[in-house]
C-alpha angles and dihedrals in degrees: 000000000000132000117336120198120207118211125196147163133143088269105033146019137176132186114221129203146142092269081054135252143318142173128264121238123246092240096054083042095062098040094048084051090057088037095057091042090058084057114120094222087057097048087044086056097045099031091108084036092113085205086076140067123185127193132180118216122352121305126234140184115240113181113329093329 
């Protein structure tokens, strides 16, 4: 099928390819945009950026912590 090309911001996203361009739904976009920020190479740039918080697994509360 050839080299396809994935466009995506918060406002906008395409999809690429040799038979030509379309747009993305809403709903891929979304989903491309959670999916990038749950790469290991994003969380590495923004790990001393004090607007985000990462956490690995689910949190509990064991006693009074």
């Amino acid at each position: 099928m050839g080299e396809m090309t994935l466009v995506f911001t918060p406002t906008a996203s395409f999809l690429a390819s040799p038979m030509g361009s379309q747009d993305m739904p809403a709903s891929q976009r979304d989903e491309a945009l959670k999916d990038m920020k749950r790469n290991p190479l994003f969380v590495a740039q923004h790990a001393d950026d004090p607007k985000f918080a990462f956490s690995a697994g689910v949190s509990e509360k064991i006693g009074e912590v």
